[in-house]
C-alpha positions, 0 to 999 in steps of 0.5 A, spaced: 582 805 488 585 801 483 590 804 478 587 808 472 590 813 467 583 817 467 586 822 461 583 816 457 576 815 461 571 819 456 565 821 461 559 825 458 556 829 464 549 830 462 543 835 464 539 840 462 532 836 460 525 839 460 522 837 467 521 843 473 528 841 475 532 844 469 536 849 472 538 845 478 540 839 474 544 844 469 547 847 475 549 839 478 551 837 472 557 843 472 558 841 478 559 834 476 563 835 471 569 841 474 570 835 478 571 830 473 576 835 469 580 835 476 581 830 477 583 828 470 578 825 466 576 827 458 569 829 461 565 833 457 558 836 459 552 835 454 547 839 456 540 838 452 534 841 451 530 835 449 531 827 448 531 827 440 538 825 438 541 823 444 544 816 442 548 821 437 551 826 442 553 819 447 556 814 442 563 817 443 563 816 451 563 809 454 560 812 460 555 816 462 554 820 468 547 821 468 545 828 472 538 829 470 533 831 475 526 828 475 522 827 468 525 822 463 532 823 466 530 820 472 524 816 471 527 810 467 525 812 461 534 816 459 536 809 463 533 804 459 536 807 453 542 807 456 541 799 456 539 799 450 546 803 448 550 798 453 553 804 456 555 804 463 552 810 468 551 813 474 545 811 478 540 806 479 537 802 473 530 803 469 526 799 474 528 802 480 528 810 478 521 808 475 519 805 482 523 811 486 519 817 480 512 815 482 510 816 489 504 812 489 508 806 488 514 807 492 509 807 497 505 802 496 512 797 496 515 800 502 509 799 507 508 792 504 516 791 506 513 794 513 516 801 513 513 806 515 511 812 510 505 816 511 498 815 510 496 817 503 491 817 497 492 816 489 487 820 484 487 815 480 481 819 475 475 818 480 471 825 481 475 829 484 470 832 489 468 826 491 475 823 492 478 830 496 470 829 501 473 821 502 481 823 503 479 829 509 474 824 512 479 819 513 486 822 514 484 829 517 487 835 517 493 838 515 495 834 509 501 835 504 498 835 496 503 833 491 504 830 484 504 823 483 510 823 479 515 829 481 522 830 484 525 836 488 519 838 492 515 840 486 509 842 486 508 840 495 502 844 498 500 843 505 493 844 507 489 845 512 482 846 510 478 843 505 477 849 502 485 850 501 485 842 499 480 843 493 484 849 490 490 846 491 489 838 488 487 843 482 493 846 481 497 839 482 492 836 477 492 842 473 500 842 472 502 836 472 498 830 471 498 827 477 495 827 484 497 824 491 495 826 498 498 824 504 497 825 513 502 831 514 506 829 520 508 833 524 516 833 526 523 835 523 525 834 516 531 830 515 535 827 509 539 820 509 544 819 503 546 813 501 553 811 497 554 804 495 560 801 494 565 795 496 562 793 503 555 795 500 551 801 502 552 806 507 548 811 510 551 817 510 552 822 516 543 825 516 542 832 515 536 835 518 532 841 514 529 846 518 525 851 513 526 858 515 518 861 517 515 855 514 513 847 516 515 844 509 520 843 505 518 846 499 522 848 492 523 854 495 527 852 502 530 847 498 533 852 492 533 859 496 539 862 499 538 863 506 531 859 506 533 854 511 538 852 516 543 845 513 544 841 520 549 836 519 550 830 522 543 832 524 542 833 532 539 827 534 539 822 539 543 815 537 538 811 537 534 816 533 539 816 527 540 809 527 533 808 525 533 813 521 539 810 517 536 804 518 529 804 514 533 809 508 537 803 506 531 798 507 529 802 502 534 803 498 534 796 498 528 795 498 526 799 492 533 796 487 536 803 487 544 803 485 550 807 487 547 813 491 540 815 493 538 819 498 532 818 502 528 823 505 524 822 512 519 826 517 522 823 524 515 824 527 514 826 534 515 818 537 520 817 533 519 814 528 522 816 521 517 815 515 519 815 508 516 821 503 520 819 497 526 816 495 531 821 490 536 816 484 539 822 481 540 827 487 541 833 487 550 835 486 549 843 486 553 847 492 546 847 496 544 839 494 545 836 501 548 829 498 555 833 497 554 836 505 552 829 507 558 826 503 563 832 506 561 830 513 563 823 512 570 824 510 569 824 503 570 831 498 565 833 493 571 830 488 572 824 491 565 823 491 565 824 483 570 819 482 567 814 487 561 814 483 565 813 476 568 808 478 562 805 480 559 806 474 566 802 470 567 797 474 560 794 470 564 795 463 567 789 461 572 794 458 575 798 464 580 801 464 586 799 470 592 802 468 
């Protein structure tokens, strides 16, 4: 790492926001920024409530490190305006987080890229029965219903009658706007981190997420102590975690994300691993697999933090070298 007096590097940690995922970004953004105080950097964390006044709460900090999950903290929206400010941060642009939000979109690009995702439907303001009648008939059951638009397995049911359909993609639509319904896939949940840096992407050790007492990988396995069993590196076979590897940075690239993400997969019954969703902003909380998955590979939790601030400087004209 080139030299550096991290005394003089001004980092805002920002979380909090107003999405579902709240409480997990406010416990990230800690994480993040006892970190930084560690190692050393003037970091200071600002925690919001909403967007109003923003670009007076970061004009003191020449860099952000932007832990917001889901809403406007990961769709692009806080992204733009941090362009707009010519601040750098941490993370992919407004274009990629945009694409990466919206899982009708990201699915639509990586199947046009040949990977492999599971087979799904958009509500796009149809009749909703007629639509639900249309998805059962053509992708069978079970089905995963989820929202079109959020991040951290909110709002993930699955479903396997019609009944059970119908009540549920009222409920998502209900609370959150959006509606996307896709072919379950029947296998092990796995997660890819991925880092960037001088070599280019890396794909971290993977992690295999095994729900106690349920098949999905829901808010609550994500977020519940002793809800589900972390295995990393996941037990795969060579060639199982090499294709896995494979398709989580082709869609990393394929989608323009920038300094990490984390691709989560099914590894279905023959192998093959197919993309649910690409996270810009994941999770950096003692539970998030992210820091797990950086941990097996060598690099502590405050490494990873400074890594990923350097990053960041290294796309201002003015960084600091010493």
């Amino acid at each position: 790492m080139m030299p550096m007096d991290r005394s003089l590097v001004k980092v805002a940690v920002l979380c909090g926001g107003d999405s579902p995922e709240r409480e997990v970004s406010l416990r990230s953004g800690k994480g993040v920024h006892t970190a930084l105080m560690r190692r050393g950097f003037a970091a200071e964390l600002i925690q919001i409530e909403a967007y109003d006044g923003l670009p007076q709460l970061l004009a003191p900090f020449p860099v952000v490190f932007n832990i917001l999950h889901g809403g406007a903290g990961e769709d692009g929206t806080v992204q733009l305006l941090l362009e707009l400010l010519e601040k750098s941060y941490v993370g992919s642009g407004p274009l990629a987080c945009a694409l990466a939000m919206d899982k009708h979109e990201t699915h639509r690009l990586l199947s046009a890229k040949g990977l492999p995702v599971p087979e799904w439907r958009t509500h796009l303001g149809e009749d909703l029965k007629a639509f639900l009648d249309g998805v059962g008939a053509e992708l069978g059951f079970p089905l995963v219903v989820k929202p079109r638009g959020e991040g951290s397995s909110v709002g993930v049911f699955l479903v396997r009658d019609t009944g059970e359909l119908a009540s549920r993609a009222r409920e998502v639509l209900e609370g959150f706007g959006s509606l996307l319904i896709e072919k379950f896939i029947p296998g092990r949940e796995l997660t890819c981190a991925l880092l960037e840096g001088g070599t280019g992407v890396e794909a971290l050790p993977l992690v295999e997420l095994r729900p106690q007492g349920r098949e999905l990988f829901d808010w609550g396995a994500k977020y519940s102590p002793g809800e589900c069993e972390f295995i990393c590196p996941a037990e795969l076979s060579p060639e199982e975690a090499a294709r896995a590897a494979e398709v989580s940075k082709e869609a990393f690239l394929a989608l323009g994300c920038r300094d990490l993400a984390r691709v989560d997969l099914r590894l279905a019954e023959d192998g093959t691993p197919y993309v649910l969703e690409v996270n810009t902003l994941p999770g950096m909380t003692e539970m998030s697999t992210f820091p797990r998955a950086a941990a097996a590979a060598g690099i502590p939790y405050d490494e990873l933090v400074e890594r990923l601030v350097r990053r960041a400087l290294s796309r201002t004209p003015s960084a600091p070298h010493g």
